[in-house]
C-alpha positions as a LaTeX table, in Angstrom:
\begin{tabular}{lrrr}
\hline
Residue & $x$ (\AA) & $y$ (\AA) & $z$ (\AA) \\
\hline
Unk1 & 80.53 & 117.05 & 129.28 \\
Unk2 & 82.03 & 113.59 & 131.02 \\
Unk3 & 82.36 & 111.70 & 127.55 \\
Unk4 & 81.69 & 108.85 & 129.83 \\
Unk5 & 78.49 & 109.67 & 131.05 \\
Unk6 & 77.15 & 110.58 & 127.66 \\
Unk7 & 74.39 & 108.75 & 126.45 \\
Unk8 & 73.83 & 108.92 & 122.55 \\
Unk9 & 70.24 & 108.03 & 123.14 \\
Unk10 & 69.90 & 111.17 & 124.36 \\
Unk11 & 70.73 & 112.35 & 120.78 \\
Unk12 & 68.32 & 110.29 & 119.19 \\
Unk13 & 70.55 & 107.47 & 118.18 \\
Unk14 & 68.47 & 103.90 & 118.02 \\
Unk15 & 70.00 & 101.80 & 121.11 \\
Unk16 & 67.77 & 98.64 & 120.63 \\
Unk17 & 67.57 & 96.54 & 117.39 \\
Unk18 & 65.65 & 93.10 & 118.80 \\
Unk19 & 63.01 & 93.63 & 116.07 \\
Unk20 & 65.05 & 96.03 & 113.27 \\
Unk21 & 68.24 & 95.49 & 110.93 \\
Unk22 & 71.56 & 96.49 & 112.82 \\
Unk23 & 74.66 & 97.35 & 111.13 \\
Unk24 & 76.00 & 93.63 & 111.45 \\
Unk25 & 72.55 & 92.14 & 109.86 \\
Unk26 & 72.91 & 94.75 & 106.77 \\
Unk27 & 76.61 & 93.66 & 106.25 \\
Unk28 & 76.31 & 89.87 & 107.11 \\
Unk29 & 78.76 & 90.49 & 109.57 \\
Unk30 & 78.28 & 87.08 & 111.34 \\
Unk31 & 79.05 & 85.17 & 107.89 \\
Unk32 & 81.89 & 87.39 & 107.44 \\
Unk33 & 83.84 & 86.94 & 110.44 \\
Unk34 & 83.41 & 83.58 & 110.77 \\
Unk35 & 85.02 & 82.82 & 107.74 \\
Unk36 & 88.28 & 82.56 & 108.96 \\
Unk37 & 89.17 & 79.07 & 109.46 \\
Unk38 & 93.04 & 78.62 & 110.41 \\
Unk39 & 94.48 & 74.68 & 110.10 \\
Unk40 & 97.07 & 75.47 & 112.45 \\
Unk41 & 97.95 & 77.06 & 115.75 \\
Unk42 & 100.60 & 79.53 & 114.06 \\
Unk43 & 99.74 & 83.11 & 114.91 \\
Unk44 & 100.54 & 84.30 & 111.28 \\
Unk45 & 97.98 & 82.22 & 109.17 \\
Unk46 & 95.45 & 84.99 & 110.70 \\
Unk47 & 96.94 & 87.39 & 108.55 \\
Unk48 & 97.80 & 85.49 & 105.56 \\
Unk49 & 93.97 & 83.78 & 106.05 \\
Unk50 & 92.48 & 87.94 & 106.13 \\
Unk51 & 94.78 & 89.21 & 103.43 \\
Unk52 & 93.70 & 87.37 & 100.48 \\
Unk53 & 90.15 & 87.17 & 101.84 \\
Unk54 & 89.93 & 91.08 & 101.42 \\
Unk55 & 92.02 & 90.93 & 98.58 \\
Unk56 & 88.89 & 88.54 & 97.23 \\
Unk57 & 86.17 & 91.46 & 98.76 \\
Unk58 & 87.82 & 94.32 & 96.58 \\
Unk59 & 88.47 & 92.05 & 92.91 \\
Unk60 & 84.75 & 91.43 & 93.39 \\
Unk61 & 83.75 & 95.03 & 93.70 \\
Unk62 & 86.28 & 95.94 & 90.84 \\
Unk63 & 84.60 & 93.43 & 88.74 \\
Unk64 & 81.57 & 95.21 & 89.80 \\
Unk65 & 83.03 & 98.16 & 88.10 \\
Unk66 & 84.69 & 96.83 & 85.58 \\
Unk67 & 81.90 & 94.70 & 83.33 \\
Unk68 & 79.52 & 98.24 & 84.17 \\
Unk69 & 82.61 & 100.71 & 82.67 \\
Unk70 & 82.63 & 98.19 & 79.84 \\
Unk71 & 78.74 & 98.45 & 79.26 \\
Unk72 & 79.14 & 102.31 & 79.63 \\
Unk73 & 81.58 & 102.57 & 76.71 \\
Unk74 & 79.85 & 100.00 & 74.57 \\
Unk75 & 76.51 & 102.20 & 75.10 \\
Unk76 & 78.98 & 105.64 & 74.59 \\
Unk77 & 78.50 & 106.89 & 77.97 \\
Unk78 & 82.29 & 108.27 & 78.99 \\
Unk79 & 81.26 & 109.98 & 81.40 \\
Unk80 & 79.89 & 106.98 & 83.65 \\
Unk81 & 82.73 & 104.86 & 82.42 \\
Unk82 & 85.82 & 107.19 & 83.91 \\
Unk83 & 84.05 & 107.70 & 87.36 \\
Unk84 & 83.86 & 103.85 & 87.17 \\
Unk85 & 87.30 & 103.47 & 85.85 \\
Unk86 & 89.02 & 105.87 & 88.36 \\
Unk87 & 87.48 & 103.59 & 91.18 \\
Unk88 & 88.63 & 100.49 & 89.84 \\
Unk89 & 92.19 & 102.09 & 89.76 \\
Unk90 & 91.81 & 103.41 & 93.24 \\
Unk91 & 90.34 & 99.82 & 94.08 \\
Unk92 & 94.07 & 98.55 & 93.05 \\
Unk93 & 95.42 & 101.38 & 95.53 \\
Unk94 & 93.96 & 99.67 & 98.04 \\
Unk95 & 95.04 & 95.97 & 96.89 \\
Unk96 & 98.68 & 97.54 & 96.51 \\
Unk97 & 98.38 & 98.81 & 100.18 \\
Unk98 & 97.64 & 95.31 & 101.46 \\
Unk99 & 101.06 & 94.00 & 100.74 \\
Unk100 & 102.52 & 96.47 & 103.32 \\
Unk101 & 100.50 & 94.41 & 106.10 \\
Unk102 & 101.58 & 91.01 & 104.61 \\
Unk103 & 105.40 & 91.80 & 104.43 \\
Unk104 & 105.20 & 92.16 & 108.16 \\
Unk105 & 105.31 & 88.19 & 107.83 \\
Unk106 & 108.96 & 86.82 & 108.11 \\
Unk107 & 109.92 & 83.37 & 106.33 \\
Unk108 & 109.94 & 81.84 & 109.51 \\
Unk109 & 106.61 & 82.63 & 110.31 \\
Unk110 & 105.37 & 81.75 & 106.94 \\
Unk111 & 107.39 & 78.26 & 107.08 \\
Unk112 & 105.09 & 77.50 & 110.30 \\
Unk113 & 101.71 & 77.02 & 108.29 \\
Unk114 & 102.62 & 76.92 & 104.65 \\
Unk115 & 102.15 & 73.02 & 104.61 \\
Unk116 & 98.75 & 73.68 & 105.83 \\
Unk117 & 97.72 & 75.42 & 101.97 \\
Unk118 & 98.18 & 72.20 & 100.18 \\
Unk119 & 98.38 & 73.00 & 96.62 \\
Unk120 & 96.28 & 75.68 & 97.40 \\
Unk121 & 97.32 & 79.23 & 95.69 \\
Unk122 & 96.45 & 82.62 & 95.12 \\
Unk123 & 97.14 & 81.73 & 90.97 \\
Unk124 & 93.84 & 79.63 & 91.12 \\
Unk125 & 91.75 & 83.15 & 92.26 \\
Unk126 & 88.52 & 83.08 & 89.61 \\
Unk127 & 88.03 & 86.33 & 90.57 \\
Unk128 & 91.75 & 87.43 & 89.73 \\
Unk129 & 91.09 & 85.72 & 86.20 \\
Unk130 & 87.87 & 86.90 & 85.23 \\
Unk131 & 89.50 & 91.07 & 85.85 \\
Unk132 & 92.68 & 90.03 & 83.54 \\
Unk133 & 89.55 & 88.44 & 80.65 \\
Unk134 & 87.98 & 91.45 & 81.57 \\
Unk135 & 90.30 & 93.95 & 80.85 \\
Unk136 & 92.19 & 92.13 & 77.96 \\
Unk137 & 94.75 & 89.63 & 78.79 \\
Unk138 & 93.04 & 86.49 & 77.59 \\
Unk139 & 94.86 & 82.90 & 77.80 \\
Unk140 & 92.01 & 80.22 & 77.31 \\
Unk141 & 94.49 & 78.00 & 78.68 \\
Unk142 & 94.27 & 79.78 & 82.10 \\
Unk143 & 90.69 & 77.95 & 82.21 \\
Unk144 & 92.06 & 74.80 & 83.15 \\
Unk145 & 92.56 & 75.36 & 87.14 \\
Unk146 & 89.02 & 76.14 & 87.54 \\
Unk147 & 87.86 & 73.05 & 85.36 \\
Unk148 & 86.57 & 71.38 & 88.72 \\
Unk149 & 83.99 & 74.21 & 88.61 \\
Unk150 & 81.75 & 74.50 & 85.97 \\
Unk151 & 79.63 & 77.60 & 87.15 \\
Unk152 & 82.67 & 79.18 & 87.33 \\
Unk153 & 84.37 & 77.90 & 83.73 \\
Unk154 & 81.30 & 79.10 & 82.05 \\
Unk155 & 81.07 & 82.38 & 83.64 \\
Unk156 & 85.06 & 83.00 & 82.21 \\
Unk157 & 84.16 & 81.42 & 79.16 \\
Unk158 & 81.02 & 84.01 & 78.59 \\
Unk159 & 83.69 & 86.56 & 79.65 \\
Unk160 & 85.96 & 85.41 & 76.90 \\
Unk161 & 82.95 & 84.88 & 74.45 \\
Unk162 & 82.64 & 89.13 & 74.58 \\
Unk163 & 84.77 & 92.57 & 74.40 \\
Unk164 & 87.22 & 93.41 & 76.72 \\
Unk165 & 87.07 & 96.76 & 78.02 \\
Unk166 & 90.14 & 97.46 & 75.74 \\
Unk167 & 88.40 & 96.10 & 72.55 \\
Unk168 & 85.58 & 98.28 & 73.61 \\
Unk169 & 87.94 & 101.10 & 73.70 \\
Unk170 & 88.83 & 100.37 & 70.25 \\
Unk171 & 85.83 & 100.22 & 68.64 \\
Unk172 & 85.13 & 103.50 & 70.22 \\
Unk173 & 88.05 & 104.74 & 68.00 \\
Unk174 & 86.06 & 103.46 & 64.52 \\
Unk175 & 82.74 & 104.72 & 66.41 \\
Unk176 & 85.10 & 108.36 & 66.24 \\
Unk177 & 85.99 & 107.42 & 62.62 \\
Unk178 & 89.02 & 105.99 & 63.39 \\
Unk179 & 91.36 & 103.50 & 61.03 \\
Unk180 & 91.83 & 100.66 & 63.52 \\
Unk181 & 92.60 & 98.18 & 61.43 \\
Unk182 & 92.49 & 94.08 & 62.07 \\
Unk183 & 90.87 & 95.10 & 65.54 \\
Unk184 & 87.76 & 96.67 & 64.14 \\
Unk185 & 86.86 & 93.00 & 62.36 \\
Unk186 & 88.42 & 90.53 & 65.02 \\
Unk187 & 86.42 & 87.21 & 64.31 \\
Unk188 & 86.98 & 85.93 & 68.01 \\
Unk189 & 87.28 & 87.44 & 71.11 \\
Unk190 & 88.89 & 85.09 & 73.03 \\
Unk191 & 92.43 & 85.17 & 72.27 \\
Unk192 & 94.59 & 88.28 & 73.33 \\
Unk193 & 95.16 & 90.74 & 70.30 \\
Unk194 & 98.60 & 91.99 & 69.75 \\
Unk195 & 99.78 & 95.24 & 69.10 \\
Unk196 & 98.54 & 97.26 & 65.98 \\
Unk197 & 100.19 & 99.99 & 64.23 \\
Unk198 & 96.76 & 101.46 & 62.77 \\
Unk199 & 95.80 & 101.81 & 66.71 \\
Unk200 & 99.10 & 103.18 & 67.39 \\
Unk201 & 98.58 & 105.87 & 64.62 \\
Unk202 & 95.15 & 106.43 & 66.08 \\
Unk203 & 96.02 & 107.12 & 69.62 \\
Unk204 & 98.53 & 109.29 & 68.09 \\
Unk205 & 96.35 & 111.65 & 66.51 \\
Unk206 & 94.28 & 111.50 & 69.66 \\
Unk207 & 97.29 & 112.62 & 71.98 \\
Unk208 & 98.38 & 115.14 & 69.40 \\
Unk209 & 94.84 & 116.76 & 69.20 \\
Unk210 & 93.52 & 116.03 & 72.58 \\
Unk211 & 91.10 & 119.21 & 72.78 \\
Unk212 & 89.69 & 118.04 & 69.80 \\
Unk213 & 89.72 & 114.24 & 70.88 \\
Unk214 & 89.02 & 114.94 & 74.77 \\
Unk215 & 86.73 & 111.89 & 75.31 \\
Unk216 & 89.32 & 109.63 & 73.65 \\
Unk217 & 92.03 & 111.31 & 75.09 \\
Unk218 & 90.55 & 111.03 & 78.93 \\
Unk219 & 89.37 & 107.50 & 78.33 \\
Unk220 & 93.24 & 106.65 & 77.40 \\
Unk221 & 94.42 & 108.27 & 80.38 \\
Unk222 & 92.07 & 106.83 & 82.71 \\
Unk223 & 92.80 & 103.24 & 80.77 \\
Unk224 & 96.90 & 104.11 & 81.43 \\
Unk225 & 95.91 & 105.28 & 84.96 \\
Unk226 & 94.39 & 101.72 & 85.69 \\
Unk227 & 97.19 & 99.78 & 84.22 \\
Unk228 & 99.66 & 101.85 & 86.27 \\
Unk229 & 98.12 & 100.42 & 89.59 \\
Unk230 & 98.01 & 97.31 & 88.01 \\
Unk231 & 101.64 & 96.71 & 87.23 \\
Unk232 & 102.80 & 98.01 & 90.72 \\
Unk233 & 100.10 & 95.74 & 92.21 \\
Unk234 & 102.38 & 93.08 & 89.96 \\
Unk235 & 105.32 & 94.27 & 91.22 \\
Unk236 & 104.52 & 94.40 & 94.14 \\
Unk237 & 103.22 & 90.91 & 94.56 \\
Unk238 & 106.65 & 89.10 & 93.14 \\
Unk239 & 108.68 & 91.34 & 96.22 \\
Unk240 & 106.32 & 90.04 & 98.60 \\
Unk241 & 106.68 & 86.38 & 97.37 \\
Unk242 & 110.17 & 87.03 & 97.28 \\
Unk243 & 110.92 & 88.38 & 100.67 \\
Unk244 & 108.66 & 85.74 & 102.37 \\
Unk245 & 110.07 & 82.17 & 100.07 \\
Unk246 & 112.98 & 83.60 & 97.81 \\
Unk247 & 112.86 & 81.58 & 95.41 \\
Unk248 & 111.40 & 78.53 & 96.41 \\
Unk249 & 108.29 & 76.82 & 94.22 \\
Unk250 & 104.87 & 77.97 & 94.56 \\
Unk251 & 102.37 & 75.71 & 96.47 \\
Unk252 & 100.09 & 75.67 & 93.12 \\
Unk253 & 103.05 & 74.24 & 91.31 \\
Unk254 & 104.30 & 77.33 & 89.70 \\
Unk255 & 108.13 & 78.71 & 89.62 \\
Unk256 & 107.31 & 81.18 & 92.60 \\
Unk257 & 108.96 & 84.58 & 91.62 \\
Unk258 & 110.62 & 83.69 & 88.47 \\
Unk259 & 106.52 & 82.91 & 86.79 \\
Unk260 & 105.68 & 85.96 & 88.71 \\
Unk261 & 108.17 & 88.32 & 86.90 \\
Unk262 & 107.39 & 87.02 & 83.84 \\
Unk263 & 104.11 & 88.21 & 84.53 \\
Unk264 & 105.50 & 91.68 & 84.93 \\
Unk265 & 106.04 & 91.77 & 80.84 \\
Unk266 & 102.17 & 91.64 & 80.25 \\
Unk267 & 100.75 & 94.90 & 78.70 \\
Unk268 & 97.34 & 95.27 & 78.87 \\
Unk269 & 97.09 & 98.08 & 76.61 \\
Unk270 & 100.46 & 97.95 & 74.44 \\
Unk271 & 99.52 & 100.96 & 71.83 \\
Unk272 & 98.78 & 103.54 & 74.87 \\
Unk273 & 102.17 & 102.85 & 76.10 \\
Unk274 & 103.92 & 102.58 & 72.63 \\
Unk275 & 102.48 & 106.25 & 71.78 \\
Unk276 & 104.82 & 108.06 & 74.54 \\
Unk277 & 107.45 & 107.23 & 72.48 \\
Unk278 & 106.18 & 108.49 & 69.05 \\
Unk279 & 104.86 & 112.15 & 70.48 \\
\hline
\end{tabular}
């Protein structure tokens, strides 16, 4: 059969949609695509413009995942929380991916709209914020860029108010009858813990028993697994930065690559790491 001539009608595809929901309505297509709004006539802001705007898309569906993996553990459902934690790291696959499309962009074609983003800066991203709350790395003072938006300060600040999905894990452990220490009492949520030896020693006698700690022991790996993506999508964020303005200032006011790397120092889950080197 001529491809050409094919009509998929004749397979009993719909063709018409004046009174139905297409594919575009369903996915607000129209609101979608329009939302690219370059300030200047240089060809690269396209890219830059799409990048973080997809970047945005997948944060909000790993948010999505994450606060409903944090309500599974809470409520002792594992099983719901590592399908949901598996997709958040494979979420991060994708955000790591990204950079390989925005590295395409030289410093000379960056140079030709970067006035145009004011003071404007992917380190102001809510959405970037609320996922480190989320998962653990809490710094009330990171509240203060999004001060001139009160929704979105209080949603962070109800984020902070509550367990991150690695105090969660934790109590888990005393839920298992596990010594925790400190973290099984903490009297506020909102500033990060530090490491604890009585966690250490519990993730240690989950890794050195895992068939008889195989919940624990999967939750840790799929908690590792996540951070893993995480740190490359890190890393892989200060190379970017660094092949497109060395080491020039960020346009939100930050040290560019230098705040960046020390960025790359931030464990989310300190004792999981820590217990590879006491097995």
């Amino acid at each position: 059969m001529n491809e050409t001539s094919f009509d998929p009608a004749s397979d009993g595809a719909q063709m018409g949609f004046a009174d139905r929901m297409a594919y575009a309505d369903y996915l607000g297509l129209d609101r979608i695509l329009d939302a690219q709004k370059p300030l200047s006539s240089a060809h690269d802001e396209m890219l830059f413009i799409i990048q973080h705007q997809t970047s945005e898309l997948w944060m909000k569906l790993a948010l999505h995942e994450l606060r409903s993996a944090i309500a599974a553990i809470r409520d002792d459902q594992l099983r719901h929380a590592f399908k949901m934690l598996t997709r958040i790291a494979r979420i991060f696959e994708q955000l790591n991916n990204a950079w390989d499309v925005l590295r395409t962009m030289t410093p000379s074609e960056y140079s030709a709209f970067r006035d145009q983003l004011g003071q404007s800066s992917g380190f102001q991203s809510f959405q970037y914020r609320a996922i480190e709350f989320l998962v653990g790395n809490r710094n009330p003072a990171m509240l203060q860029p999004h001060q001139h938006r009160p929704e979105v300060t209080a949603a962070l600040e109800e984020i902070l108010d509550r367990p991150s999905l690695y105090d969660e894990a934790l109590l888990l452990l005393t839920r298992h009858g596990f010594n925790i220490g400190a973290d099984a009492i903490r009297p506020n949520w909102r500033e990060s813990r530090v490491a604890n030896d009585a966690v250490l020693a519990a993730w240690q006698e989950v890794y050195r028993e895992p068939d008889r700690h195989w919940t624990l022991y999967e939750l840790a790996e799929k908690l590792v697994d996540f951070e893993d993506y995480f740190r490359r999508w890190r890393f892989n964020h200060v190379t970017t930065v660094e092949r497109i303005i060395g080491l020039k200032r960020g346009t939100g006011g930050t040290s560019g690559v230098a705040y960046l790397r020390k960025m790359l120092e931030v464990e989310l889950f300190p004792e999981l790491w820590r217990v590879r080197t006491e097995l």
